[in-house]
PAKEKOL-877395 format. One line per field, with one value per residue (C-alpha): z, y, x; residue number from 1. Coordinates in steps of 0.5 Angstrom, whole numbers, plus 2048, in hexadecimal, padded with zeros to 3 digits. Example, Ala and Ser with C-alpha at 12.3 -4.5 7.8 and 13.67 -1.06 7.14 Angstrom:
2
Z <- [810,80E] $
Y <- [7F7,7FE] $
X <- [819,81B] $
i <- [1,2] $
***
This chain:
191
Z <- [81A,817,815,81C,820,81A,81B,823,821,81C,822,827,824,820,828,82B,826,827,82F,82D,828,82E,833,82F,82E,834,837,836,83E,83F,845,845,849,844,847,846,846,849,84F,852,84F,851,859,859,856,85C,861,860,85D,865,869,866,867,86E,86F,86C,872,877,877,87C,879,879,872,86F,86C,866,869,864,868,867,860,85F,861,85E,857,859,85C,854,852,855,853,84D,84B,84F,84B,851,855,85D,863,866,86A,872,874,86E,86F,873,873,870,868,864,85D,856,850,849,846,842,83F,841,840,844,84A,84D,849,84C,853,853,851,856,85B,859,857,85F,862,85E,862,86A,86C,869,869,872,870,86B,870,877,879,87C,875,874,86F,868,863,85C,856,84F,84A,845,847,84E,854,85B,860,867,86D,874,87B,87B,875,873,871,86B,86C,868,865,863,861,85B,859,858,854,850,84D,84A,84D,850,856,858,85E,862,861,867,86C,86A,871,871,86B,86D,86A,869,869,867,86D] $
Y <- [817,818,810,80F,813,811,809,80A,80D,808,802,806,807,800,7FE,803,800,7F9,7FB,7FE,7F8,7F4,7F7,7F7,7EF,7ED,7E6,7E1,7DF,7DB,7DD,7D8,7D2,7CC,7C6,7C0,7BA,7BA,7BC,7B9,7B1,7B4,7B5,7AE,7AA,7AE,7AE,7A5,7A4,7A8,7A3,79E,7A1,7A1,79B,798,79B,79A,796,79A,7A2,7A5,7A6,7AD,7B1,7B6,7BD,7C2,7C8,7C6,7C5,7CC,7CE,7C9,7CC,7D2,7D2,7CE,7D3,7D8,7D4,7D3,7DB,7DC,7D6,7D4,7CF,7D1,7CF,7D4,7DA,7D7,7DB,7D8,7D1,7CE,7C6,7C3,7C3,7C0,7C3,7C1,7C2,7BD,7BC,7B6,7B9,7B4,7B6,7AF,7B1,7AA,7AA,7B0,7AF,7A9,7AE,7B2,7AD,7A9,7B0,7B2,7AB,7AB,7B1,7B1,7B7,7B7,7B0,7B0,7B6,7B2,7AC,7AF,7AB,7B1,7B5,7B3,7B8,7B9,7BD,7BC,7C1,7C1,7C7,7C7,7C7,7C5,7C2,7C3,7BE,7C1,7BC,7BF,7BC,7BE,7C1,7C8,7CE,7D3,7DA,7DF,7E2,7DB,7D9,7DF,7DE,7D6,7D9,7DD,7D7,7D4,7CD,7C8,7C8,7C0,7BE,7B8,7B2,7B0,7AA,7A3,7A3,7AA,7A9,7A7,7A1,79F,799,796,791] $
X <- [5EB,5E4,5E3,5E5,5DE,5DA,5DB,5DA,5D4,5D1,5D3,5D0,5CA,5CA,5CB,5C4,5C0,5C1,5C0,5B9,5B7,5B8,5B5,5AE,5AF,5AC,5AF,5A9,5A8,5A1,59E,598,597,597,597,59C,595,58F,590,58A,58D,594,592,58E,594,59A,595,594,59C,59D,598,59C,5A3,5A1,59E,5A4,5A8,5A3,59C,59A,59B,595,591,593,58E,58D,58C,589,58A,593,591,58F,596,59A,596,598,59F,5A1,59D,5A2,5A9,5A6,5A5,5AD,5AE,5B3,5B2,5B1,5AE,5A8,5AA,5AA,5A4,59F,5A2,59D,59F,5A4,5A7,5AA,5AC,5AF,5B0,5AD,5B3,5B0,5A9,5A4,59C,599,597,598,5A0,5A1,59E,5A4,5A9,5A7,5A8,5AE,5B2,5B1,5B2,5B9,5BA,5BC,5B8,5B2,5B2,5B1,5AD,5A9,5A8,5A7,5A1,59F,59C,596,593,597,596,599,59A,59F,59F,5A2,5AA,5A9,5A5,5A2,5A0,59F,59D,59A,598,591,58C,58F,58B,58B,58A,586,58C,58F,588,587,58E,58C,586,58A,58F,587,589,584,583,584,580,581,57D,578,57B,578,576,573,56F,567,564,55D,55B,555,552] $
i <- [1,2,3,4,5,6,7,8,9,10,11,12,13,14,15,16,17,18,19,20,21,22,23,24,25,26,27,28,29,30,31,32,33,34,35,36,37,38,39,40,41,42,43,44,45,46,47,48,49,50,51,52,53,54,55,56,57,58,59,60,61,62,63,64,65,66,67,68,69,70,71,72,73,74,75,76,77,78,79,80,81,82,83,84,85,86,87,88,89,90,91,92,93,94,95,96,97,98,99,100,101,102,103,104,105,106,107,108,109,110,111,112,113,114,115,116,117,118,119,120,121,122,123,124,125,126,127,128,129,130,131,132,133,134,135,136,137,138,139,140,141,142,143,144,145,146,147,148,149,150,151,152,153,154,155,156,157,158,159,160,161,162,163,164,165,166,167,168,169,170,171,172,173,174,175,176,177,178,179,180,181,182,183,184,185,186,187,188,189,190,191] $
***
């Protein structure tokens, strides 16, 4: 009968030690931002492959438009997938336009490569292709990390508050600026 308590005894000690080994091992889960490409190239290229997306379906769409302000928030809400490591839309209060998210099953680094993914992926797919060519988004934004990506579309430019603002921050990322309209920019002339 003294074997019986002395096996019950090893097992439950051999069991006690595993747990305490392990729960000094903690999961490797990286919490930081790393861009899929140059995010910049990334959302020159989605915003022209959208222009000519829409074009197609109707010569007359307006022009979309690159919005820094929802690039911001496309960084962060991958970021935010991204340290979940799940794929989810944001919160209905934080979600201030329209989004369409994904995950990067093929692992394309060319900004303009993956921009055509983007693209097609939520072409293929009828909800987020009604979202995607509604001619009444005009402002867009993309981001990838490296697992999943982000475009959000708006109606009018967004706005970024200080907090979304220091949290971009934190993440190390570039900020990308849109670039000056052709017909904005001042040109001398010699006469």
């Amino acid at each position: 009968m003294c074997a019986i308590p002395q096996r019950l005894l090893l097992i439950l000690l051999g069991w006690g030690m595993l747990q305490a080994a392990q729960a000094q091992v903690k999961p490797v889960v990286s919490s930081a931002f790393v861009p899929a490409c140059d995010l910049q190239e990334l959302n020159r290229a989605y915003v022209a492959a959208l222009n000519s997306l829409r074009h197609d379906l109707d010569a007359h769409a307006p022009v979309v438009r690159y919005d820094p302000a929802l690039f911001v928030l496309t960084v962060l809400h991958s970021a935010r997938m991204e340290k979940a490591d799940s794929l989810f839309h944001a919160q209905v209060p934080d979600l201030r336009s329209a989004e369409l998210g994904g995950t990067r099953d093929e692992q394309v680094t060319d900004a303009r490569q993956l921009a055509k993914l983007v693209l097609t992926r939520f072409q293929n797919s009828e909800g987020h292709c009604l979202v995607q060519s509604d001619p009444q988004y005009v402002y867009v934004a993309v981001s990838a990390s490296q697992h999943f990506f982000v475009v959000r579309l708006a109606r009018s430019p967004s706005v970024v508050y200080k907090d979304e603002r220091a949290a971009f921050a934190k993440l190390g990322i570039k900020e990308v600026k849109a670039e000056a309209k052709r017909d904005q920019r001042i040109l001398y002339r010699p006469f």
